[in-house]
N, C-alpha and C positions, 0 to 999 in steps of 0.2 A: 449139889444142893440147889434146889431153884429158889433165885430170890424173888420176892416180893415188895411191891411197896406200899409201904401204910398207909391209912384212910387219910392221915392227916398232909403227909407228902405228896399223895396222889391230887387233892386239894389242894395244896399250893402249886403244885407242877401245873395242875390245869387254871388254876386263876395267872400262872403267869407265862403260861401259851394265851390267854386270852387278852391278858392286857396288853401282849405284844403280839397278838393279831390287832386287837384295836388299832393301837400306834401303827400298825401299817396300813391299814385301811384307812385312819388319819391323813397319815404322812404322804400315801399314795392320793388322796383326796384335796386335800394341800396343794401337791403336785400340778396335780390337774386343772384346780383354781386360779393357781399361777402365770398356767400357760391358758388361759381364757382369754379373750381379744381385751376384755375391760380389765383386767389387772394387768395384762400386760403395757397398756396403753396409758393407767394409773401410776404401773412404776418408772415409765419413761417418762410421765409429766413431773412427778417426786423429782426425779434423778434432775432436771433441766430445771425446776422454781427452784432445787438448791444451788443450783450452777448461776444461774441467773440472781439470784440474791447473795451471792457470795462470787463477783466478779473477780480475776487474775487479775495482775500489774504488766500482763503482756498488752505491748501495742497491740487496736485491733487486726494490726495486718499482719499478726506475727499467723506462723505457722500451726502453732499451737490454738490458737483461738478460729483459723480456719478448719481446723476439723471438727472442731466444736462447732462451728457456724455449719457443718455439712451433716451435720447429726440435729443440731436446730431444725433441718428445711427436711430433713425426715421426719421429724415431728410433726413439724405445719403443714403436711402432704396428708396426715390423718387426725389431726389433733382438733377439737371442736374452737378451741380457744385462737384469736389471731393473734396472741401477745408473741407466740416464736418467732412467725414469717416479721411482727412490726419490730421484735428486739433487732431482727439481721436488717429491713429498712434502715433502724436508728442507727445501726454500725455503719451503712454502708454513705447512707449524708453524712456521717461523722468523720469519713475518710475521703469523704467526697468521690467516692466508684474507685480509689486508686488503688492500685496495688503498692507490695510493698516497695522497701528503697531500693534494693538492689534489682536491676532489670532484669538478669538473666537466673537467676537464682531458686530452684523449682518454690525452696521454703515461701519464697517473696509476692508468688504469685498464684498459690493454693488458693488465698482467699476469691482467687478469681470464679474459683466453683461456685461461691454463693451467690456470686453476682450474678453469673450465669442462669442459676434454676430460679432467684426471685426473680428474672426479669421473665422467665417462662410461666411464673404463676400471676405477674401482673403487664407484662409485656410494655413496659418503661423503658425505651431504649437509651435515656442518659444513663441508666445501670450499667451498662457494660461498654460505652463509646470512650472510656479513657483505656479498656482493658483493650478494645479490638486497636485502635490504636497504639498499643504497646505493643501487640500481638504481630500486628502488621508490620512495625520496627522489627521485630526481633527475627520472623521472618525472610526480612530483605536484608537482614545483619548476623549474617547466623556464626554460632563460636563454633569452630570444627577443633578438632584436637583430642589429645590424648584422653579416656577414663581413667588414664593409671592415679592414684591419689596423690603422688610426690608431684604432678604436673601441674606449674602458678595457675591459677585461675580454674582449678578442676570445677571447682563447683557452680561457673558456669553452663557446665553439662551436668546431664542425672549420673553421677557418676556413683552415687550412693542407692543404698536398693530405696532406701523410702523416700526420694524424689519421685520413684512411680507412681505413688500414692497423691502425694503435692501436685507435681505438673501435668502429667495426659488429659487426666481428668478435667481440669482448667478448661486445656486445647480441647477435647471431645466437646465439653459442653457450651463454648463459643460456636461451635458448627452449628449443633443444635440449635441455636438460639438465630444462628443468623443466614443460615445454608448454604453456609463457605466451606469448604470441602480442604481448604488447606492447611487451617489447622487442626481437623481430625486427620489427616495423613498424616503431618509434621507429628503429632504426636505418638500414632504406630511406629513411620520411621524410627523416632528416637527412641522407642520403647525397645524395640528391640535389637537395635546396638549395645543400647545397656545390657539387656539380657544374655547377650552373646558373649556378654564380658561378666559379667555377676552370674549367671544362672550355673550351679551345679550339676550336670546333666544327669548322673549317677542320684543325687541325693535328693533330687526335684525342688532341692531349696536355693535360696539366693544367699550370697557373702554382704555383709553389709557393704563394707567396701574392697580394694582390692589389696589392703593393709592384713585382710584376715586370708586371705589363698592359703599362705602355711600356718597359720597361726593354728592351735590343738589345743583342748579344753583338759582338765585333770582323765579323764578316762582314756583321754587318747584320740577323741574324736574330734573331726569338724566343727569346728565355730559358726554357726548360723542361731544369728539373734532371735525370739521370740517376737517383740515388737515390730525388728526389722521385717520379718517375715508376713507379720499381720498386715504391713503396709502395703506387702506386693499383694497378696490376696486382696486386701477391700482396693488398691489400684485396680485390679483385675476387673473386678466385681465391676466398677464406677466407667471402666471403659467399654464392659461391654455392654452398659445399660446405653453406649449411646451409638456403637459398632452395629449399622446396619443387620440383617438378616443377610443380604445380598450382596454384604463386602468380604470379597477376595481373602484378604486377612483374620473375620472373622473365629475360622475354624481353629489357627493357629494359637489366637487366644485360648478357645474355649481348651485348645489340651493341652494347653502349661496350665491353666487354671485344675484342669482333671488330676493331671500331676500332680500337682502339690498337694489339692484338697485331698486325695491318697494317702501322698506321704505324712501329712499331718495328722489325719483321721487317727493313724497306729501312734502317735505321736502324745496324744490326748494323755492328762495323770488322771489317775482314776476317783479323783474329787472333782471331776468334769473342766480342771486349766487347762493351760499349758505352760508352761515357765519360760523364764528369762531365755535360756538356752534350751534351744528345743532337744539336741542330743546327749548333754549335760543334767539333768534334771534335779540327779541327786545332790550334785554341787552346787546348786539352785534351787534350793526346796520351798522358798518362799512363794505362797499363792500371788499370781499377778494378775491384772483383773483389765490391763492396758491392748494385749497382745489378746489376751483369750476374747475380749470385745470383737475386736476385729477377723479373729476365726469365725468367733458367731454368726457374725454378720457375712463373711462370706459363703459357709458351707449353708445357712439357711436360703441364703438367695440361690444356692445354687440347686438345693433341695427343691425351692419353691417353682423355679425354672426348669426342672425334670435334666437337667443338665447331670445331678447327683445323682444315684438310687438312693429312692426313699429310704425303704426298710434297709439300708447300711448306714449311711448316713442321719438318720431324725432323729436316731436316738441318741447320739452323741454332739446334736445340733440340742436338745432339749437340754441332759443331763450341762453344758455351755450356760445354758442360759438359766437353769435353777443354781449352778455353781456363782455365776456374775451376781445374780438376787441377793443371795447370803451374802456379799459386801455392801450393798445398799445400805445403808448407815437409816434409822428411824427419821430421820430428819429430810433423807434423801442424797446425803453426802455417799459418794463413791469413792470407796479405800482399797487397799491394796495396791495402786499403781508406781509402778517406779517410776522415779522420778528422773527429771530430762539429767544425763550426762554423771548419776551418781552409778557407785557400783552397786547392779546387780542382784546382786547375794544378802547387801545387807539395807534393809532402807525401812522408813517406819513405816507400818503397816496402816497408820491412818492416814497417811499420803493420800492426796487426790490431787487430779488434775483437768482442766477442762478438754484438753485432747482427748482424754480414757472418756471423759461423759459425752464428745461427740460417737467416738464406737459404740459407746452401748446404749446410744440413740437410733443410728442407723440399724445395730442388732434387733433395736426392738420393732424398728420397721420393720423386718423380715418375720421378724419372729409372731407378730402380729397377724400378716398376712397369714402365716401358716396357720396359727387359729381360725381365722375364718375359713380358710380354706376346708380345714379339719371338720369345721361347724355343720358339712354336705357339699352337695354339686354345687360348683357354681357354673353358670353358661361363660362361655367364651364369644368375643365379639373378636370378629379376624376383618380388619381392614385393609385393604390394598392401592398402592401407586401405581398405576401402571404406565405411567409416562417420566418421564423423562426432567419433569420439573421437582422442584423443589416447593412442595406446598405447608408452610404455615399456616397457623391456627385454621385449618380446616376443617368446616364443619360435616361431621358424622350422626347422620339421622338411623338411629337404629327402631322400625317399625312394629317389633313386637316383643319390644323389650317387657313389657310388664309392669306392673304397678308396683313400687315401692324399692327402685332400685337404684344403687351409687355405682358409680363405675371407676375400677381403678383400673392402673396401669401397672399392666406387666412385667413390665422390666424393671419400671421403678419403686412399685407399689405406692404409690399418690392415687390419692381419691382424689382425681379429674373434679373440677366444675359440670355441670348437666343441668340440661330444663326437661323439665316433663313436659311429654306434645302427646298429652290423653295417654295412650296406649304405648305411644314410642317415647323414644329418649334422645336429645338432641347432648352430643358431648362435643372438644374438638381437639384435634392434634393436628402435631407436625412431623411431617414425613419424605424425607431425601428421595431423591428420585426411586422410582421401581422398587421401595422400601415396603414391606410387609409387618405389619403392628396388630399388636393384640391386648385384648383390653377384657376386665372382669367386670362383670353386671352381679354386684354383692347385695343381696337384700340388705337393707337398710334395717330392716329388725335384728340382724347381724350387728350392725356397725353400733356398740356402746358412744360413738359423736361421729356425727361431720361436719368436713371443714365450713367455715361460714365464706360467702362466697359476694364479693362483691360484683354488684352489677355494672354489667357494660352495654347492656343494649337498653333503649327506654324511647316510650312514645307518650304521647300525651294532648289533650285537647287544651288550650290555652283561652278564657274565656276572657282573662284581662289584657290579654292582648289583640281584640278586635276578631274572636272566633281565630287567630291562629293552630294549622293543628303542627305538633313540631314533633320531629323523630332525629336518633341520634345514637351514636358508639364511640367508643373511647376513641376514632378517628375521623369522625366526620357528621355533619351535622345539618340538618336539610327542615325547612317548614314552607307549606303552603295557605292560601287563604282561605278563607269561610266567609259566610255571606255578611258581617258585619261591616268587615271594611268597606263593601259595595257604599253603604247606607252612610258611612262615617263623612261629613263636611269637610274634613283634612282630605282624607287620601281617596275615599269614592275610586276604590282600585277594583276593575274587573278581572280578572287573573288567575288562569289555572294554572301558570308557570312553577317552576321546583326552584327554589330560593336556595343560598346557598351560606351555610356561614364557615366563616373560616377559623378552624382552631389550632392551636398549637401544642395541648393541654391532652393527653392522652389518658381520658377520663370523662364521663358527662359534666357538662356546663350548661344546658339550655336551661335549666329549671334555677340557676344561682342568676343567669345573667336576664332570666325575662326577668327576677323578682329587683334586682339592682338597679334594670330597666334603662342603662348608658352600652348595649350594647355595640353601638359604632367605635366606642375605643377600647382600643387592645390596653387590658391591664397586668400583661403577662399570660393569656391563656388562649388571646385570639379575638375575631371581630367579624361582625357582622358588615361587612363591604362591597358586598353581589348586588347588583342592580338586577332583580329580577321584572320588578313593571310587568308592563303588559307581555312582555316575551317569552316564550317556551322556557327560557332559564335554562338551567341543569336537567334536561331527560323530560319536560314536559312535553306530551304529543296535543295531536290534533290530526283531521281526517285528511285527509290530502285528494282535492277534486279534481284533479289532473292541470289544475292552474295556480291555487291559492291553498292553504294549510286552513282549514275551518275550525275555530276553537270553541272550548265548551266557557262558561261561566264559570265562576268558584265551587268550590264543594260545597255539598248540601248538608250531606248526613255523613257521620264518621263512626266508627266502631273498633274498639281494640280486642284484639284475639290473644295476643300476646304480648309480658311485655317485662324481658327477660327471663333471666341475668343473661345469657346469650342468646338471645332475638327476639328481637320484639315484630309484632305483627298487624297490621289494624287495616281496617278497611274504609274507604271514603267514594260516598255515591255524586254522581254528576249527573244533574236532569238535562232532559233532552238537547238538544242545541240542532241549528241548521247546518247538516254538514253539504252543500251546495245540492240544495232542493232535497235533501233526504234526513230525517230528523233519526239524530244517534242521541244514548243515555250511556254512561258509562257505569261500572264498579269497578271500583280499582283497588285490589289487594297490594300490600304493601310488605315485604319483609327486609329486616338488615340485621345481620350476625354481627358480634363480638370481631375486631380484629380486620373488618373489612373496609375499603373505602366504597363498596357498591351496594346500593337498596339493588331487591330484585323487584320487581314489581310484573304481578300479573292481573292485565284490564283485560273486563268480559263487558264486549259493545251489546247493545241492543235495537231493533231497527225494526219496525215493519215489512222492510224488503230483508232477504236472506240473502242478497247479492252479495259478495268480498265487496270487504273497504280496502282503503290502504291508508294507511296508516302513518302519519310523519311525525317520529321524535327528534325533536329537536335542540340545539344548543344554540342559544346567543353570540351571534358574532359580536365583538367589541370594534371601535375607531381604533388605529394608531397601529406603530409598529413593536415589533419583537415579539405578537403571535405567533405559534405555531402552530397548524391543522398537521393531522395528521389519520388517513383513511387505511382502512385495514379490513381482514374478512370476516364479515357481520361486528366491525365495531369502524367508532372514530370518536378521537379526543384530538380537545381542543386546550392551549397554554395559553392562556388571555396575554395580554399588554400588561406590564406593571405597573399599578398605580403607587407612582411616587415608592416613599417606603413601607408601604404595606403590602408590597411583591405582588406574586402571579396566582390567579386562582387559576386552576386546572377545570375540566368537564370531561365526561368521556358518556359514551353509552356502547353498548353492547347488545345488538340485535339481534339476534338469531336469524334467518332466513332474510336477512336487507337485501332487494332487488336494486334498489337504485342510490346510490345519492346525490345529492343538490346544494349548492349555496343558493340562496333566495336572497337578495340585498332590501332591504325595506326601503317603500315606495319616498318616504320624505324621510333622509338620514339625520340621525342625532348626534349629538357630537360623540356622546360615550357607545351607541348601538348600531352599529353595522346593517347587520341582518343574522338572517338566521343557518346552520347547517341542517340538513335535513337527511335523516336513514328513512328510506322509506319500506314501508314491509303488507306482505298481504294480510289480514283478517279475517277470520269468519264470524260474524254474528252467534252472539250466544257461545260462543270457543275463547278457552283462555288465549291470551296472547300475550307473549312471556319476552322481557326484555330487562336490562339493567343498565341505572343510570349511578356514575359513581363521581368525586370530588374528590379534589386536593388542594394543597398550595405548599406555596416554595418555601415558605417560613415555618413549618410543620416541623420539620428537622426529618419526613419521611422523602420528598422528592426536591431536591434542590435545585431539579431543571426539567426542559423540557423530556428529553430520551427518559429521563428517569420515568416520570410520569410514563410517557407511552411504551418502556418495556413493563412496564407497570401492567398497565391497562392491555398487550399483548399476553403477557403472564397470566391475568384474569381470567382473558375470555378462552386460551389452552383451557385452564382448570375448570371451565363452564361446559367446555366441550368433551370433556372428561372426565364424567365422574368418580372418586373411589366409589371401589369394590365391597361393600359391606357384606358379612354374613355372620351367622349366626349360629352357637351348637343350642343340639337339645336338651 
């Protein structure tokens, strides 16, 4: 008999296929909204104001608050608000840069990560001079011995798997910050001792410690913890963001890292965790939200880095991170996490902790990018080393980047600082030698916030202080005259010379200290002590007529092009002057990046004859002893005498094409002025002519002596002579 179904069932059948097509088309839309770069970036800010207004009673050097503070600085790398990167500031004067009590200890000195990346987003070197000096100790003191657990003092070595997580990453990102290459080896080395000794080769998993080798869960299987496991993956993760492209080692990481992300993918409960016990599940059925963080956070990074296949792995990178969301508490509390050292299997489910809200801060970093990513093409910026140095904050001029765009970084996903230069984009990195870096150009109509970026480079016209015009970056700090001083009954100073103030303060100061207006003492941040006068000073030229150096007047007219957050730019004209029977005019363009002690400066002469001039930049010799000159190819720096305790000011220039140099002694000596040095270089009328003149001093806390300075100033003019490699996809 064929059945049928009535008008009235057929009616309800379809009203409730429709309301649970709805609901999916909801659910699915939901979905989607979730993983949006602004919600995504909405529930990571939730998740850290609850963390942040509901502080632990862990010391901040504990272990636990350092991965919290590593999932902070994933935040502040794309979060519009600076209260993350200032909470980890507040921690880190509150500990005063230390690590924690015990030296050797990987837990003790995790916090060392955050030291490490704030001082890469504000380049503060007392951030990290208590850790490199620890770093340095432990180095030259190293504990060899046994990983077995029953061994006194195991835990001076990573003997446990989630030491991987705590210490490399520490060591990788010291390198980083400082282009010491020893302790990103020390921490390879040690990484994979321990692995030799924990890694299951079979099971692509780690043993927490070497207490579990025989130890077997209710079904029979291998003991490999969930959390413990999470640790080696985000260690993984954290050391290849700082593992060269070009290091030897690199590969070996990336396929344990393939490994596991494998074994774990099959691994996944199919409510998007993972559990306490990863081959246990059922005797572990409580949601964990600790462990499954830091899966997140790895397979996404490794998705985002094509390291993964997409289409195997995103959908179980997504289904992660809509499973993490649904413990998100309305408030922004994260639950489900087991807690430190309880069992397992039983624990309250509204557990939080701030380690779990550092993972699934990091998570959302990744998971963020992958939106944008998702949003269309984005261009690639592919940067290159090709020398042999080690170059910090170097600056990256990309020329057809386009209107409206932020630039992150690759590996780490931080939205980089950048200025707009018209059409191009000025950003900067640090890049170990022969190192190969890539970088995302994100429309900013993309980015739901970006970071707020404080300024390092600034110029400025100074009218209350006698037409002074002053320029300056958070290392160095330079002003010249304008025509009022001429006129002033005090100082009636004629002077094209480059003045030079000295700071210690790694940050701008010109604009607190003209308004304070006591200058000459150092109140903590530095001082104005250069005797520029009538002298070339620091990198000021003049035409050189085969006898005497011919100087111009003060500047006339000045103009700013730029002026920041990384380089400021301005230009200043000088009317004609007699350069020995032939009248020169200058314009002299002015640049100085973030991060550098050198202005570049390019002067374009003007002459009625088009004959070459030559050109003499010069540095003030000082009286007295414990100078240093020092001559090199197209540069020379100079260590002044110390005055008393306000130490040595430093001068250098860098010439490109110097034909000659000279000391010249001035015809009636002063007590404090010598004479001058002199690079001398050809010119052509109407052609730029490109030189850099740069400043130090010993109380900076950057060159504490002479060599210092002048590998310094060798260092420079290599990276002058050498530009990176920039390009560009379509």
């Amino acid at each position: 008999m064929e059945h049928t179904m009535s008008q009235h069932a057929f009616t309800r059948h379809s009203l409730a296929v429709l309301v649970a097509s709805v609901c999916a088309v909801q659910a699915a839309g939901a979905e989607v909204q979730a993983l949006a770069p602004a919600a995504v970036l909405a529930s990571m800010e939730k998740v850290a104001d609850w963390q942040l207004a509901n502080p632990t009673k862990y010391p901040l050097d504990d272990w636990t608050e350092a991965v919290g503070d590593a999932g902070y600085m994933a935040l502040a790398g794309i979060s519009g608000s600076d209260k993350y990167r200032e909470a980890m500031r507040a921690a880190g004067d509150k500990n005063h840069w230390k690590l924690g009590p015990s030296m050797f200890h990987a837990d003790d000195y995790a916090v060392g990560q955050m030291y490490a990346e704030l001082y890469l987003h504000t380049r503060q070197p007392y951030m990290i001079a208590p850790m490199r000096a620890q770093f340095d100790y432990m180095l030259a003191n190293p504990r060899p011995g046994s990983l077995d657990w029953k061994t006194p003092g195991v835990t001076q070595r990573w003997a446990w798997c989630d030491a991987l997580f705590m210490g490399p990453s520490a060591w990788a990102r010291l390198t980083a910050a400082t282009g010491d290459q020893r302790y990103l080896e020390f921490a390879i080395s040690e990484w994979w001792k321990t692995s030799d000794y924990l890694y299951d080769k079979e099971e692509h998993l780690y043993f927490r410690d070497s207490r579990f080798f025989d130890k077997r869960e209710a079904n029979g299987k291998k003991v490999f913890w969930g959390r413990g496991n999470g640790w080696v993956m985000g260690g993984l993760v954290r050391m290849l963001q700082y593992i060269p492209e070009n290091h030897p080692q690199r590969g070996r990481f990336i396929q344990q890292y393939q490994e596991m992300a494998e074994r774990l993918l099959g691994l996944q409960q199919s409510d998007g965790l993972w559990r306490s016990s990863l081959l246990d599940p059922v005797s572990y059925n409580k949601p964990e939200t600790s462990g499954t963080a830091l899966y997140t956070y790895a397979l996404a990074w490794g998705v985002n880095q094509g390291i993964l296949p997409r289409a195997k792995f995103e959908p179980a990178v997504k289904r992660a991170w809509q499973a993490l969301s649904t413990h998100v508490q309305a408030d922004g509390k994260l639950v489900h996490v087991q807690p430190i050292g309880e069992d397992p299997r039983f624990f309250d489910p509204n557990s939080s902790d701030v380690f779990a809200v550092g993972g699934f801060l990091m998570a959302g970093s990744e998971m963020y990018r992958m939106a944008l990513q998702e949003a269309g093409a984005i261009r690639v910026v592919t940067v290159s080393n090709e020398t042999k140095l080690f170059r910090p904050e170097e600056s990256v001029e990309v020329a057809d980047a386009g209107d409206g765009v932020a630039v992150m970084d690759a590996l780490t996903s931080r939205i980089l600082p950048s200025q707009s230069l018209g059409k191009g984009l000025l950003f900067q990195t640090d890049l170990a030698p022969n190192e190969t870096r890539r970088y995302l150009l994100v429309p900013r109509k993309r980015l739901p916030a970006v970071p707020q970026v404080v300024s390092r480079a600034h110029a400025r016209f100074v009218p209350e202080r006698l037409d002074d015009f002053a320029w300056e970056n958070d290392r160095v700090a330079h002003r010249v005259y304008g025509p009022a001083i001429i006129k002033d009954p005090t100082e009636h100073l004629i002077s094209s010379g480059v003045d030079v103030w000295s700071k210690s303060a790694h940050k701008l100061v010109q604009d607190s200290w003209y308004k304070a207006g006591h200058y000459h003492l150092d109140s903590g941040e530095g001082l104005d002590f250069y005797h520029v006068g009538k002298t070339r000073g620091c990198g000021g030229l003049g035409i050189y007529d085969g006898k005497q150096l011919q100087t111009s007047s003060n500047y006339t007219t000045w103009k700013i092009l730029a002026d920041g957050p990384l380089r400021t730019v301005f230009e200043l004209t000088y009317d004609a002057w007699d350069a020995g029977g032939r009248q020169v005019a200058e314009t002299r363009r002015v640049s100085l990046d973030a991060g550098s002690n050198f202005s570049r400066v390019e002067s374009t002469f003007t002459s009625l004859s088009a004959a070459p001039l030559t050109v003499g930049v010069g540095i003030v010799q000082r009286q007295g002893q414990g100078s240093h000159y020092q001559q090199g190819s197209g540069s020379m720096s100079y260590w002044e005498p110390a005055m008393g305790d306000k130490g040595s000011n430093a001068c250098a220039v860098i010439v490109p094409g110097a034909t000659k140099y000279l000391s010249v002694p001035f015809a009636a000596p002063k007590t404090e002025e010598a004479g001058h040095y002199l690079a001398l270089a050809p010119a052509q009328p109407k052609k730029p002519f490109v030189y850099y003149l740069g400043a130090g001093w010993s109380k900076s806390g950057d060159f504490a002596d002479a060599p210092a300075w002048e590998a310094y100033v060798a260092d420079t003019a290599a990276r002058y002579a050498s530009p990176l490699k920039v390009s560009v996809s379509r």
